[in-house]
C-alpha positions as CSV (number, residue, x, y, z in Angstrom):
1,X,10.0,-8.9,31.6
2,X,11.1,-8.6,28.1
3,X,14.5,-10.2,27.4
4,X,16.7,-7.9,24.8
5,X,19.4,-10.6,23.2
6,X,21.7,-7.9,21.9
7,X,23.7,-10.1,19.8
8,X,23.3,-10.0,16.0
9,X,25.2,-13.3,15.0
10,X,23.3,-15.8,13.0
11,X,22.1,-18.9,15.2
12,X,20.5,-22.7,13.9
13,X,17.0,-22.8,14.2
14,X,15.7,-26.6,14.2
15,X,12.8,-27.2,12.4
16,X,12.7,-31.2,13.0
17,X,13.2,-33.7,10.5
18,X,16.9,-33.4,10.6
19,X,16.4,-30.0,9.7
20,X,18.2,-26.9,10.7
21,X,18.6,-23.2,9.0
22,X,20.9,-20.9,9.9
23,X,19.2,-17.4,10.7
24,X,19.4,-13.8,11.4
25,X,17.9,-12.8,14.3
26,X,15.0,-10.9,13.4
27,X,14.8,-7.3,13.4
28,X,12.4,-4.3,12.4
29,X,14.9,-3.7,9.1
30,X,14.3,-7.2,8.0
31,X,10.5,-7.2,8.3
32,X,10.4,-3.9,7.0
33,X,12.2,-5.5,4.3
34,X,9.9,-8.2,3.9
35,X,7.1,-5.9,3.7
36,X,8.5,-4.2,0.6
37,X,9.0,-7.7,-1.3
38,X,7.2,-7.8,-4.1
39,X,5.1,-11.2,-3.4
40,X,3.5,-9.2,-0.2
41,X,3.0,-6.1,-2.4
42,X,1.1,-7.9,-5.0
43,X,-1.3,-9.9,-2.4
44,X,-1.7,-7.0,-0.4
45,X,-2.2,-4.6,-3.2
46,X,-6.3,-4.7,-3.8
47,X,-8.7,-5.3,-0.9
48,X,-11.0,-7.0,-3.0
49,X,-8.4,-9.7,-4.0
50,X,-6.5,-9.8,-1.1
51,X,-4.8,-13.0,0.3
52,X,-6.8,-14.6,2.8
53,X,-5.1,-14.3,6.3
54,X,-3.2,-18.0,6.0
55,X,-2.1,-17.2,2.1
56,X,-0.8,-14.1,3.5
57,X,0.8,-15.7,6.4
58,X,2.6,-18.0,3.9
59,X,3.9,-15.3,1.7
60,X,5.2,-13.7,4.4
61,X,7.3,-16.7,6.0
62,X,8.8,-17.3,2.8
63,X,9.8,-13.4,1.9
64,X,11.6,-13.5,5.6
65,X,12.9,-16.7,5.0
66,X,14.6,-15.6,1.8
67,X,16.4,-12.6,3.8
68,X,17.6,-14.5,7.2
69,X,18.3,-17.9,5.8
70,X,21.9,-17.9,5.4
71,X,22.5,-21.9,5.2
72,X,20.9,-24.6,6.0
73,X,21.2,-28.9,7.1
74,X,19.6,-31.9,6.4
75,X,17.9,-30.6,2.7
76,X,18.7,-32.8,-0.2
77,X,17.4,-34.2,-4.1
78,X,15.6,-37.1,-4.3
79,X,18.9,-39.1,-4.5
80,X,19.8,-37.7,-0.8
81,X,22.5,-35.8,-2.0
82,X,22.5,-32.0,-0.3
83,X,21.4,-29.2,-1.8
84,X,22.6,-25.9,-2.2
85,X,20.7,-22.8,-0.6
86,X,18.8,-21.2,-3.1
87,X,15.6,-18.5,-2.5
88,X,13.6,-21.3,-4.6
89,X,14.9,-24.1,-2.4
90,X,13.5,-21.9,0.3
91,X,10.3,-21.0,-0.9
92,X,10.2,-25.5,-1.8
93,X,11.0,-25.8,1.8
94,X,8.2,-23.6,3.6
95,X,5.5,-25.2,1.2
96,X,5.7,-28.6,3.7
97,X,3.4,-28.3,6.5
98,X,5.9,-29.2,8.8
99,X,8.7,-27.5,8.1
100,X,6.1,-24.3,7.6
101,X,4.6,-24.6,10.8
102,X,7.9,-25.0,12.8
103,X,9.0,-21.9,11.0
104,X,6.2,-19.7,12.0
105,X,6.4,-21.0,15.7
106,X,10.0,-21.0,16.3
107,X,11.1,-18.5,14.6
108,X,8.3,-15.5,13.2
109,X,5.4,-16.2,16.0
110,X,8.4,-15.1,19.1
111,X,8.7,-11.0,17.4
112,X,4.2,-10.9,16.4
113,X,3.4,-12.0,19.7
114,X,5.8,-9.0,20.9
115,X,4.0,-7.3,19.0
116,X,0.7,-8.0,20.1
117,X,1.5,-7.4,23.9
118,X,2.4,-4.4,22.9
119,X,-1.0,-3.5,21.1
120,X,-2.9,-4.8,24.3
């Protein structure tokens, strides 16, 4: 049975680590977004030099992340102290294995393996 969660408010996602971001829920207009960003144009563009299937999956986390991320916990300088939510703090944040991978589980893997039933 598919579960519809009708509401639109933004929720905390945990991503370990002390971690949390506060999120979107994500919808067809934001991937379609996404899609249109110009990092996913550009590696998408020529099938010759096309991102491989985990570049792409990278750039595509990040592009997301820059539309639903609307705060976020637990990030901070070297010195500890927070810091603020910027799309290049973003983009610093998905490049840690970690913090990538729980992204892409918790958050982007729930609407592509919708997805994917549906293709089946």
């Amino acid at each position: 049975m598919l579960r519809l969660n009708l509401s639109n408010e933004p929720r905390w996602l945990d991503l370990g680590h002390d971690v949390r971001l506060l999120v979107e829920p994500l919808t067809t207009a934001i991937m379609l977004a996404a899609r249109s960003d110009p990092s996913i144009v550009a590696a998408t563009a020529d099938a010759e030099t096309s991102a491989s299937n985990d570049d792409l999956a990278r750039i595509v986390a990040k592009a997301v992340a820059r539309i639903v991320v609307k705060d976020w916990e637990g990030i901070g300088d070297e010195d500890g102290k927070p810091l603020a939510l910027t799309p290049e703090g973003i983009d610093a944040l998905l490049e840690l294995w970690p913090i990538f991978e729980a992204f892409q589980t918790k958050y982007i893997a729930g609407a592509l393996i919708l997805d994917a039933e549906k293709n089946a």
